[in-house]
Backbone as ProteinMPNN parsed JSONL, in Angstrom:
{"seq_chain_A": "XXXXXXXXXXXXXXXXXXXXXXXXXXXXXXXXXXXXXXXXXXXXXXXXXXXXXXXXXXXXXXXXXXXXXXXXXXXXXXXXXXXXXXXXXXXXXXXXXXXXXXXXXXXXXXXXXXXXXXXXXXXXXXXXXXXXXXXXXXXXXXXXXXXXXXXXXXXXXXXXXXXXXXXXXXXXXXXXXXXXXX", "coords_chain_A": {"N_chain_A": [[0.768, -22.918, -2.579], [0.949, -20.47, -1.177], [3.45, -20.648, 0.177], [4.95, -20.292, -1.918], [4.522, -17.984, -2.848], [5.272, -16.347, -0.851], [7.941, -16.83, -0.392], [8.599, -15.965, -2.686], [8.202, -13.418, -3.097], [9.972, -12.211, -0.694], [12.251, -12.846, -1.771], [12.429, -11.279, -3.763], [12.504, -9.044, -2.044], [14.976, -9.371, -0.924], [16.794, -9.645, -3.236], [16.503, -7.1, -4.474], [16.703, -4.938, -2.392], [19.381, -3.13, -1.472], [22.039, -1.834, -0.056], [21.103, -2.829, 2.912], [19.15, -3.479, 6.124], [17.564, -0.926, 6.305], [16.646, -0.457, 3.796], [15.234, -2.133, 2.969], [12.282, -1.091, 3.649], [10.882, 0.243, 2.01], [9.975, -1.931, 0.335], [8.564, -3.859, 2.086], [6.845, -2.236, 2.983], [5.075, -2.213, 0.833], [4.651, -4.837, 0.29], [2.902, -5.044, 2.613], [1.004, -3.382, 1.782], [-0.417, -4.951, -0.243], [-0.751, -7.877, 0.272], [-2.308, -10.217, 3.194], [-0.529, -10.311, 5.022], [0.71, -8.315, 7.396], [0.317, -5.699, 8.595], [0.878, -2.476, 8.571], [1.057, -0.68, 10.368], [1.78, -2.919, 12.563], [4.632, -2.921, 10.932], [5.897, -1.428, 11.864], [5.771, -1.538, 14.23], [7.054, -3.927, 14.251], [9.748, -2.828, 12.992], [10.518, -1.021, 15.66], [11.36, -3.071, 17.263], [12.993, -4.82, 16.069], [15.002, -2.953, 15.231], [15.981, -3.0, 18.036], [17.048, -5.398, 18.838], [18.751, -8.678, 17.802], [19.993, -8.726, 14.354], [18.791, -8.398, 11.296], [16.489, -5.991, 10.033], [14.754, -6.437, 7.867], [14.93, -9.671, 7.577], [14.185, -10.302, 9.899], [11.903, -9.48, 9.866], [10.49, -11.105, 7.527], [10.654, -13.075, 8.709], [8.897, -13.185, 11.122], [6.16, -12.312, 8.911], [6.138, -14.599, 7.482], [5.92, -17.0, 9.571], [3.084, -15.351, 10.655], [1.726, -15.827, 8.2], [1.756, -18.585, 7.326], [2.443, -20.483, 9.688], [5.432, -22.344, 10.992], [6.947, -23.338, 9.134], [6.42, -21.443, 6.92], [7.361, -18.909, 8.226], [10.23, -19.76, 7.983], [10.291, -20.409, 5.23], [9.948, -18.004, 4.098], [11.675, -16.69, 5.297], [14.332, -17.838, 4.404], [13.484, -17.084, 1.308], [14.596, -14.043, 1.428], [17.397, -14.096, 2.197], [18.535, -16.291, 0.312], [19.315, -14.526, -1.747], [21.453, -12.411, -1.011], [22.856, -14.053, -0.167], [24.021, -15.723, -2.815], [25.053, -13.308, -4.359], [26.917, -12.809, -2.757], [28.529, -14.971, -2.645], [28.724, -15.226, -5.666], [30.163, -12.584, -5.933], [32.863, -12.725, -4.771], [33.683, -14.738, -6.011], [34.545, -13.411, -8.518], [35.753, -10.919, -7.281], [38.466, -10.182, -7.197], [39.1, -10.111, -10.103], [37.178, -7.836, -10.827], [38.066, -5.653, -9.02], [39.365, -3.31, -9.413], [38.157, -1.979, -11.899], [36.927, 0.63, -13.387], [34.213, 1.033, -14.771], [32.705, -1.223, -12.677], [33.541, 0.036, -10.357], [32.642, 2.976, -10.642], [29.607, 2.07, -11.025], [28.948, 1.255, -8.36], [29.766, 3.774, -7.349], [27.339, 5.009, -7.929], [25.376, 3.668, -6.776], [24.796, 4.248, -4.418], [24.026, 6.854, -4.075], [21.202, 6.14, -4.769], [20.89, 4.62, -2.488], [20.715, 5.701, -0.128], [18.64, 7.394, -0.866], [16.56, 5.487, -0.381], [16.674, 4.699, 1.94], [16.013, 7.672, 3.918], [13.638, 7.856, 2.614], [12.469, 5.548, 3.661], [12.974, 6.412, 6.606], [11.612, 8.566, 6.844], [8.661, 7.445, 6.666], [8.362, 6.246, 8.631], [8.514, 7.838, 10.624], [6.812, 9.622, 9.97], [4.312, 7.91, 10.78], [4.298, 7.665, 13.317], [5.043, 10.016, 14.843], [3.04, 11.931, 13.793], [-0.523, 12.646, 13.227], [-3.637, 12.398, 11.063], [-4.977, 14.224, 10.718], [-7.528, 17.113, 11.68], [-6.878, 19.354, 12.678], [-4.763, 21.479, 13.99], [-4.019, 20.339, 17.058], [-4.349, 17.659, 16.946], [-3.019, 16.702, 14.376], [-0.198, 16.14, 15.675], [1.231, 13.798, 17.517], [1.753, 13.958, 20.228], [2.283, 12.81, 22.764], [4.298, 10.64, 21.447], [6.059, 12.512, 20.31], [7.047, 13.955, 22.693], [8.112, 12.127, 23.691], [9.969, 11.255, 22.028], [11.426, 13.517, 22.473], [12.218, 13.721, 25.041], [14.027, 11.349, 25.167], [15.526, 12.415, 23.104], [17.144, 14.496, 24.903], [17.986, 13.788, 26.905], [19.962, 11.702, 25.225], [21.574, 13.232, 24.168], [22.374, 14.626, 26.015], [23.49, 12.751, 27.895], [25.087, 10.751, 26.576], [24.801, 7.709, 26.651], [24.858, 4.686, 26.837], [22.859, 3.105, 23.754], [20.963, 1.098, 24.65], [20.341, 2.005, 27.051], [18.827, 3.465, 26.317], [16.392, 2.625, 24.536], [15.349, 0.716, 26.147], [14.02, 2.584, 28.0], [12.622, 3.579, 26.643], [11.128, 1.544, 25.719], [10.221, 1.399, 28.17], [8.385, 3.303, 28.777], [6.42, 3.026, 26.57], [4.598, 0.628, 27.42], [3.037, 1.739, 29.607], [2.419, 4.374, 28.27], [0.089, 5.66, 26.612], [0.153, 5.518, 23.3]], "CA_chain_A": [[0.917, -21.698, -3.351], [1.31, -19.066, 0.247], [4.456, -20.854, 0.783], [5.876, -20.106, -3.038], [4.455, -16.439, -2.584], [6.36, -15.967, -0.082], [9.531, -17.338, -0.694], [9.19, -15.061, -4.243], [8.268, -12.0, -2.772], [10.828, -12.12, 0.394], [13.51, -13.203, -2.398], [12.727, -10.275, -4.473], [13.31, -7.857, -1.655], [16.469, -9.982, -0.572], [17.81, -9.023, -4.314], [16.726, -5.581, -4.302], [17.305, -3.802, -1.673], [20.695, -3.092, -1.575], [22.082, -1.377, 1.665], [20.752, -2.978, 4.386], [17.469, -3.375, 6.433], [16.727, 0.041, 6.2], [16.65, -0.105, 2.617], [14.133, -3.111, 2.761], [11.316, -1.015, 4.285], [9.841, 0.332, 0.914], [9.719, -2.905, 0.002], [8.007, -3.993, 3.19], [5.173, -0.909, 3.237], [4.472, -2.223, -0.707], [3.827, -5.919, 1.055], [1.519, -4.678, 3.873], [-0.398, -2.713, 1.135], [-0.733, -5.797, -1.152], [-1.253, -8.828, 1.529], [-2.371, -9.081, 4.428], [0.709, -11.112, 5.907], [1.22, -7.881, 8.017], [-0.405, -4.278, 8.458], [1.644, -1.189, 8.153], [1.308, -0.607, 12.06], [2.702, -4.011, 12.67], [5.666, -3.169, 10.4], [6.174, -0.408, 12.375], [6.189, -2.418, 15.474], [8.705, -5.031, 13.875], [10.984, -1.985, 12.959], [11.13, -0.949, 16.641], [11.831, -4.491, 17.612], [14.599, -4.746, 15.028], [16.077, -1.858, 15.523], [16.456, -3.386, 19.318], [17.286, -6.767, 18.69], [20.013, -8.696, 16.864], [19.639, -9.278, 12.743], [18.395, -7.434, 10.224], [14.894, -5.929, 9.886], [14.22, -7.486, 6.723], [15.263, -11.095, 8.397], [13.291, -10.623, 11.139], [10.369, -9.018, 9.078], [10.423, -11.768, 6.618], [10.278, -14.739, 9.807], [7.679, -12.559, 11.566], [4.999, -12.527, 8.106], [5.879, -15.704, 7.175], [4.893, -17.214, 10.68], [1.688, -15.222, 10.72], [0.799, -16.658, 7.414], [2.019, -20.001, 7.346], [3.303, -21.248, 10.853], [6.743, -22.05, 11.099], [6.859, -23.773, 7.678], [5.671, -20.311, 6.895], [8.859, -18.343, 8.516], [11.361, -21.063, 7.093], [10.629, -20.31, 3.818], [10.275, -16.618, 3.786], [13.248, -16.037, 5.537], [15.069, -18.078, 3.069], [13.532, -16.534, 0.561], [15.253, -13.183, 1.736], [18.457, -14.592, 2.65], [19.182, -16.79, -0.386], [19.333, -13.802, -2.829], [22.459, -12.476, -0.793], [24.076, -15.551, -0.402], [24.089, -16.155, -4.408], [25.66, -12.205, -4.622], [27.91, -12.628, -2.128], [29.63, -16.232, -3.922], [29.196, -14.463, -7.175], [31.512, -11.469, -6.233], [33.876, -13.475, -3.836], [34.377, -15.506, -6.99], [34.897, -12.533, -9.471], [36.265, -9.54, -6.783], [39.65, -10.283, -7.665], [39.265, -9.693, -11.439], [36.839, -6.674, -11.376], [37.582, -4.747, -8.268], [40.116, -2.39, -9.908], [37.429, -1.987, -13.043], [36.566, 1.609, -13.248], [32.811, 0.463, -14.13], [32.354, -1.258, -11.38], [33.687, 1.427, -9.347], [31.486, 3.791, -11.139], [27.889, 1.69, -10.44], [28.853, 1.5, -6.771], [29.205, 5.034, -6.597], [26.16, 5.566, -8.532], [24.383, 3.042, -5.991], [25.137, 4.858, -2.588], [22.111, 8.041, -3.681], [20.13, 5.206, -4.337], [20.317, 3.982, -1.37], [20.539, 7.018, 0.738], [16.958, 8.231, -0.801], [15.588, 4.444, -0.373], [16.49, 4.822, 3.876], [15.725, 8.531, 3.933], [12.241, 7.593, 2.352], [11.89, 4.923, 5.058], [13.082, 6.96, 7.833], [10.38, 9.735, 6.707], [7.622, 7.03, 6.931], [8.762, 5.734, 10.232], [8.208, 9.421, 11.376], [4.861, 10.384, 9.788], [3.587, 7.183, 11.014], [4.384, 7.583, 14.743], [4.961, 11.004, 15.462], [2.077, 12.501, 13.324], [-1.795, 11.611, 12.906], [-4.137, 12.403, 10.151], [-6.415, 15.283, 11.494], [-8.164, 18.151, 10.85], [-6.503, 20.898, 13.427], [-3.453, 21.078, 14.66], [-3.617, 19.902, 18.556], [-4.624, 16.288, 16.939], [-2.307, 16.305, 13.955], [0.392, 15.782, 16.154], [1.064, 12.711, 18.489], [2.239, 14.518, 21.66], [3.284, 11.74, 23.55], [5.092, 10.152, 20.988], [6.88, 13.524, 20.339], [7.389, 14.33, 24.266], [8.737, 10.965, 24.368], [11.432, 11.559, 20.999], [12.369, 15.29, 22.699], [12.932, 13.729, 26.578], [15.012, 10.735, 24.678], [17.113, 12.914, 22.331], [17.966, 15.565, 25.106], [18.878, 12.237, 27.156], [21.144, 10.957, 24.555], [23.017, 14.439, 23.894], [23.129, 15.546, 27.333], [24.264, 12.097, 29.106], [25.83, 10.078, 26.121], [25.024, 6.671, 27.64], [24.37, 3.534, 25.453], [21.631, 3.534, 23.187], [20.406, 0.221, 24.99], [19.656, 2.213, 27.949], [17.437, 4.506, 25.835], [15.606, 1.631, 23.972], [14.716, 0.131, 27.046], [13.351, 3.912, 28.714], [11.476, 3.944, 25.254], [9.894, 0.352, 25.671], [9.01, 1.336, 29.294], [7.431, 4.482, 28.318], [5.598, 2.655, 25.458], [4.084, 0.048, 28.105], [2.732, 2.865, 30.431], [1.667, 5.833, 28.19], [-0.324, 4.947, 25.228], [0.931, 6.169, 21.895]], "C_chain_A": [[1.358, -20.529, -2.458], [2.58, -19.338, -0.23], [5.899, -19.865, -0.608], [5.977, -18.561, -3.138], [5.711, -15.795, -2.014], [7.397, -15.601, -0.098], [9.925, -16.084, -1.893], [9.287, -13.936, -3.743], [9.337, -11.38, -1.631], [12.211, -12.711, -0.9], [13.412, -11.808, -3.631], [13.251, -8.838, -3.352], [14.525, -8.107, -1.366], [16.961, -8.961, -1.936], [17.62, -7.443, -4.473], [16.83, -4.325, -3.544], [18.51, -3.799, -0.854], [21.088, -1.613, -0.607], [21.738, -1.495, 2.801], [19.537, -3.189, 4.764], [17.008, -2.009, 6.295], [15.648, 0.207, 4.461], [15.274, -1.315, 2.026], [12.65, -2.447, 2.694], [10.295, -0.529, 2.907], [8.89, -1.113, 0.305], [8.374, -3.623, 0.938], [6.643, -3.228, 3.304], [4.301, -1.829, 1.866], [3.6, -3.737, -0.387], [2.629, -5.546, 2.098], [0.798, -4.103, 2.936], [-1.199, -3.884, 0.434], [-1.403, -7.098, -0.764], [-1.469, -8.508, 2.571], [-1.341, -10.334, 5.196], [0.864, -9.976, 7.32], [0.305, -6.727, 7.628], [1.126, -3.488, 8.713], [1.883, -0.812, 9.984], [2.093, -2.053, 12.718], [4.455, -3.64, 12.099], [6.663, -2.451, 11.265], [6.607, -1.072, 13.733], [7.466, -3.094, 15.298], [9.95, -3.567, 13.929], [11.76, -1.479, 14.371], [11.731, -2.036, 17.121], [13.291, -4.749, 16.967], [15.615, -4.053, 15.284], [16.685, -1.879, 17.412], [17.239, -4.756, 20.337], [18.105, -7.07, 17.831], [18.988, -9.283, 15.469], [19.018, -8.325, 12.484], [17.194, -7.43, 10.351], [14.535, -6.879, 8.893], [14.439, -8.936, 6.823], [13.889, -10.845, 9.125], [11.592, -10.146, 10.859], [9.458, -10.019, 8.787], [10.067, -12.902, 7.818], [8.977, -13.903, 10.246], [6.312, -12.846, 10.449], [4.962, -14.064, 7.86], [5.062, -16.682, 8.02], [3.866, -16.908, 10.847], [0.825, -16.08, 9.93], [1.059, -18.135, 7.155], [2.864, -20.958, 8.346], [4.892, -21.445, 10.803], [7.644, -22.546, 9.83], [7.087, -22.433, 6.837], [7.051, -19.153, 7.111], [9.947, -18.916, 7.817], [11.387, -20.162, 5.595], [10.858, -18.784, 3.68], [11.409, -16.056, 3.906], [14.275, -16.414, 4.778], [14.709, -17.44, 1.687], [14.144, -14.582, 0.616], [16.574, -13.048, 1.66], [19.467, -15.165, 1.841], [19.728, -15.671, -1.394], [21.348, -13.087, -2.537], [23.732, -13.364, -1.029], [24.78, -15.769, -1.79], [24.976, -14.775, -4.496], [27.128, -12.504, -3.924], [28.653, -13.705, -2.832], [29.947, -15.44, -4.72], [30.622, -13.519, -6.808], [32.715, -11.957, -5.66], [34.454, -14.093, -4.918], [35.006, -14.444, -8.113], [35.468, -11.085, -8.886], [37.69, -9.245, -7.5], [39.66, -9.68, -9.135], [38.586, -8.129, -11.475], [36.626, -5.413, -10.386], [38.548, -3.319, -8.581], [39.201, -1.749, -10.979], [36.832, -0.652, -12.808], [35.267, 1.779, -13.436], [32.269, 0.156, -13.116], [32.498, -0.106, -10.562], [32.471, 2.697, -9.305], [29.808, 3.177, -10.595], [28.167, 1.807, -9.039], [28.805, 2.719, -6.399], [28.083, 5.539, -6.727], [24.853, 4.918, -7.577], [23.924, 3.969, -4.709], [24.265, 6.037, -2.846], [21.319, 7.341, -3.907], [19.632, 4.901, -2.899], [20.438, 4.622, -0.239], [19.067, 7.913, 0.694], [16.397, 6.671, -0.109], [15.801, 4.485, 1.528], [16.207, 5.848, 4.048], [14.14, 8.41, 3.803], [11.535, 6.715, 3.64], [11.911, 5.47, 6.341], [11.529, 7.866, 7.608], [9.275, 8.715, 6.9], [7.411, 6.168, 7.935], [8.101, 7.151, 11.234], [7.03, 9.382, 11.159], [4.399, 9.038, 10.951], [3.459, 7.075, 12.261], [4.356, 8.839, 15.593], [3.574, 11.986, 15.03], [1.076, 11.527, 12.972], [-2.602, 12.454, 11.237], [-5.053, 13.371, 11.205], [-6.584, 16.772, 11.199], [-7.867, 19.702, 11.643], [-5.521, 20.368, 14.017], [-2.617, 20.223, 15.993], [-3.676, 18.155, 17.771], [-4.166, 15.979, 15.82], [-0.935, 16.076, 14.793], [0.467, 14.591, 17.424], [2.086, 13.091, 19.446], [2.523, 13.915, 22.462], [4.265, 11.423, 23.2], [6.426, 11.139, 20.784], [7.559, 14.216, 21.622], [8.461, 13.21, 24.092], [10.306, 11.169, 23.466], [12.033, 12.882, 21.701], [13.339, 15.014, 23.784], [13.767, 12.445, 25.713], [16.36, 11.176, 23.816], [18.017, 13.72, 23.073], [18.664, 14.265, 25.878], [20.18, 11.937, 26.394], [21.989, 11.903, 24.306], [23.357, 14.427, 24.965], [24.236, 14.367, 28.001], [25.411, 11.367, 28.515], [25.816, 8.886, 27.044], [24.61, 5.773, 26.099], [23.468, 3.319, 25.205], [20.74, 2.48, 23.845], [19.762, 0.915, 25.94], [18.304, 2.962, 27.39], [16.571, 3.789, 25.433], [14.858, 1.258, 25.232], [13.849, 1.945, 28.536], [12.073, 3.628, 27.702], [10.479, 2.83, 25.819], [9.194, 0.566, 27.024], [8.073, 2.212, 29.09], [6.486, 3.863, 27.306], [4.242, 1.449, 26.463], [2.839, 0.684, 28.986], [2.042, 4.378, 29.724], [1.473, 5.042, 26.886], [0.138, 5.916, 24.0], [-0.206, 5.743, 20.738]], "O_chain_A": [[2.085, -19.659, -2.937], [3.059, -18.518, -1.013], [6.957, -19.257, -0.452], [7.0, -17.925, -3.394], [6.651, -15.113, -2.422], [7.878, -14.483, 0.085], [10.988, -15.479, -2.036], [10.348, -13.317, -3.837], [9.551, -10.168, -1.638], [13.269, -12.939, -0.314], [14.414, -11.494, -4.273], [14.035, -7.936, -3.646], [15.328, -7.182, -1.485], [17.389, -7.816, -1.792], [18.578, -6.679, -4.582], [16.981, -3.151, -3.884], [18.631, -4.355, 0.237], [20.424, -0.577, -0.576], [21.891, -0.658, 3.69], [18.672, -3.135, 3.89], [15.788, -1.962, 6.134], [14.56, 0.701, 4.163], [14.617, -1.273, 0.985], [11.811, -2.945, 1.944], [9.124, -0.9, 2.82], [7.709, -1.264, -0.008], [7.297, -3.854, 0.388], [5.573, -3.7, 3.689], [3.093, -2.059, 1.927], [2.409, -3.921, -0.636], [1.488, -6.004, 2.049], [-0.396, -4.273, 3.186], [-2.43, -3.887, 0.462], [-2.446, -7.454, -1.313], [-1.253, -7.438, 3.14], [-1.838, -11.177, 5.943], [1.125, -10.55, 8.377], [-0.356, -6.716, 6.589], [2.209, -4.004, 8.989], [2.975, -0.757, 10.551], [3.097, -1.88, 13.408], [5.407, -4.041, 12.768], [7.859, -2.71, 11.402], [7.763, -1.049, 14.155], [8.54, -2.962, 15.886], [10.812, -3.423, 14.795], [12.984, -1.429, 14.499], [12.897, -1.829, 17.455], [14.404, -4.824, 17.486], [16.786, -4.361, 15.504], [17.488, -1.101, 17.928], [17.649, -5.008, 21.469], [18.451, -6.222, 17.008], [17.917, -9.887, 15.425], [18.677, -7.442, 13.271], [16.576, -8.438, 10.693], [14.066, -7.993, 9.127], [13.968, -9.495, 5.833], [12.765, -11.23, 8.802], [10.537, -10.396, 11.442], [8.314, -10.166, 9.216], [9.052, -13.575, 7.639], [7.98, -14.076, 9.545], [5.396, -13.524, 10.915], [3.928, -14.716, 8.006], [3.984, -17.164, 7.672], [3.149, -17.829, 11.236], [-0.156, -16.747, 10.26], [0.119, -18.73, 6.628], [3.655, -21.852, 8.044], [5.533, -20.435, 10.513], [8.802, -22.193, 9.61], [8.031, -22.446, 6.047], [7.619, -18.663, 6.135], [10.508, -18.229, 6.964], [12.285, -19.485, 5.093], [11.9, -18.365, 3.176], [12.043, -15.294, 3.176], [15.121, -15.594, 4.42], [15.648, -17.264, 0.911], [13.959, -13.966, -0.433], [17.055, -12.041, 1.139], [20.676, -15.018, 2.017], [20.778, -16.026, -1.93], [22.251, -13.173, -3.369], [24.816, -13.413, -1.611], [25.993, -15.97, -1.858], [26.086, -15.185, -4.835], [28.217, -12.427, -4.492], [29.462, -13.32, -3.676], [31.047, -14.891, -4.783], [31.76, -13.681, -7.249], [33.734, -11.501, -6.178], [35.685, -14.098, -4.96], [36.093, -14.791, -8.576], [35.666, -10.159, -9.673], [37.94, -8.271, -8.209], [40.327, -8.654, -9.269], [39.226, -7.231, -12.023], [35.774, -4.529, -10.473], [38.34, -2.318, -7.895], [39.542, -0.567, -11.025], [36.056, -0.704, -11.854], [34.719, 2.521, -12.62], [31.468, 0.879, -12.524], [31.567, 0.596, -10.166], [31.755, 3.148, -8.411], [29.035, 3.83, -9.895], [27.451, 2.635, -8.477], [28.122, 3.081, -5.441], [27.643, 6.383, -5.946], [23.713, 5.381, -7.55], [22.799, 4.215, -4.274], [23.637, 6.382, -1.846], [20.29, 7.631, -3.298], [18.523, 4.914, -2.365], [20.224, 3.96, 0.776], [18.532, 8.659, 1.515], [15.678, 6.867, 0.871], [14.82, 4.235, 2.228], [15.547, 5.566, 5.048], [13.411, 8.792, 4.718], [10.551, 6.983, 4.329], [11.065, 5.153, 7.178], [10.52, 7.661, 8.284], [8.53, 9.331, 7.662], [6.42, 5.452, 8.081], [7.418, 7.207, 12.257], [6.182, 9.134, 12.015], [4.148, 9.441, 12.087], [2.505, 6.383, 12.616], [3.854, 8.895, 16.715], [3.099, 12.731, 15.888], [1.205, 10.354, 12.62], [-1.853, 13.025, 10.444], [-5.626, 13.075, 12.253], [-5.8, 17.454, 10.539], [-8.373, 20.793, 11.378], [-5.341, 19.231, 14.454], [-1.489, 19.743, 16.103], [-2.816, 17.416, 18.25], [-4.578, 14.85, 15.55], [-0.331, 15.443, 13.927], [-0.417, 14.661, 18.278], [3.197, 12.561, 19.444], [3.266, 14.516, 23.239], [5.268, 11.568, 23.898], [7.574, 10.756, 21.007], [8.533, 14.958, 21.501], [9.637, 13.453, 24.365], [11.425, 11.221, 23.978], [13.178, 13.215, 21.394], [14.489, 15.435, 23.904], [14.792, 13.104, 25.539], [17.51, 10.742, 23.749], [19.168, 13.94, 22.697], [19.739, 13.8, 25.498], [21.29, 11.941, 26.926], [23.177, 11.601, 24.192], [24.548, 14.245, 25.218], [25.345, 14.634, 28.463], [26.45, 11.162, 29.143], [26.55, 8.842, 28.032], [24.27, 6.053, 24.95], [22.7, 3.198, 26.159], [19.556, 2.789, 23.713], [18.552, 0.69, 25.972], [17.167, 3.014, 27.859], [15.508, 4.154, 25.936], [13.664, 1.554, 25.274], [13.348, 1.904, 29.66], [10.882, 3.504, 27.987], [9.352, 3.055, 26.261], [8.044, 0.186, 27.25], [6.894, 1.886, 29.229], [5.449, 4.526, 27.324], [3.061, 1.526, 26.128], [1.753, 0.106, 29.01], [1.394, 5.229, 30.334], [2.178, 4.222, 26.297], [0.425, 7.104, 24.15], [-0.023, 6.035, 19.556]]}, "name": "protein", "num_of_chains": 1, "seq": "XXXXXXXXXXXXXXXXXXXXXXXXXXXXXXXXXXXXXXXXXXXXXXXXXXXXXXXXXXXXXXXXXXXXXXXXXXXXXXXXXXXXXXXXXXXXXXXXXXXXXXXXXXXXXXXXXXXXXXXXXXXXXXXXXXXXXXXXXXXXXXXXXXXXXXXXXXXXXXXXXXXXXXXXXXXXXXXXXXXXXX"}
């Protein structure tokens, strides 16, 4: 029964979230609230990981819970259940682009998609933030996470001032994350 979970719930975010891994992560917070395949600080973890590594968050999400909860049996399926939902879209339109990519409908829902899916990564970016740069507290010195925020100020003037590749910054970040607790 895990395995079918799985597969359903990693195949419903496959079909609905449309734009990308970012666009997964609502999806993703709504799992960590509901199971416990994963905590919300974990997801958070995966996202840095993702965002440093090749494939999609929601791939690498989806193998990550599955493995926790059902070994590698466990990953297998989840990640297919993510994965297949595309696949089936992508045939579909490959088979029907030709006929309805002139179709002023179509045209129309796609544009109507793109503020969808500009609030649905906007929303995730914002709970990427609260969750790392800010705490829950009752005066100001300890609503803020002052490392984590030292660490985003000396990385962004970094990336304006020197313009170097974002790999080098990822890997400043992960040493700094090793070394100063967050």
């Amino acid at each position: 029964m895990t395995l079918i979970t799985l597969f359903l719930e990693f195949f419903k975010i496959g079909l609905f979230s449309v734009g990308g891994g970012l666009a997964t992560l609502p999806f993703l917070y709504d799992l960590a609230d509901r199971y416990d395949w994963f905590t919300r600080v974990q997801l958070i973890d995966m996202i840095a990981i993702s965002e440093s590594t090749p494939g999609p968050i929601g791939v690498n999400m989806a193998t990550f819970a599955g493995y926790n909860t059902a070994g590698i049996i466990g990953g297998i399926t989840a990640t297919m259940g993510i994965v297949v939902p595309a696949l089936l879209v992508i045939i579909t339109i490959a088979k029907v682009l030709d006929k309805f990519k002139d179709n002023k409908y179509v045209q129309s829902a796609f544009y109507g998609i793109r503020p969808a899916v500009a609030a649905l990564i906007l929303a995730s970016a914002w709970n990427v933030i609260q969750s790392t740069l800010f705490h829950a507290g009752s005066d100001l010195l300890a609503f803020f996470n002052w490392p984590a925020l030292a660490c985003f100020a000396i990385l962004y003037i970094l990336l304006v001032k020197y313009k170097k590749h974002p790999v080098i910054y990822i890997a400043l970040a992960a040493i700094a994350g090793i070394f100063i607790p967050f």
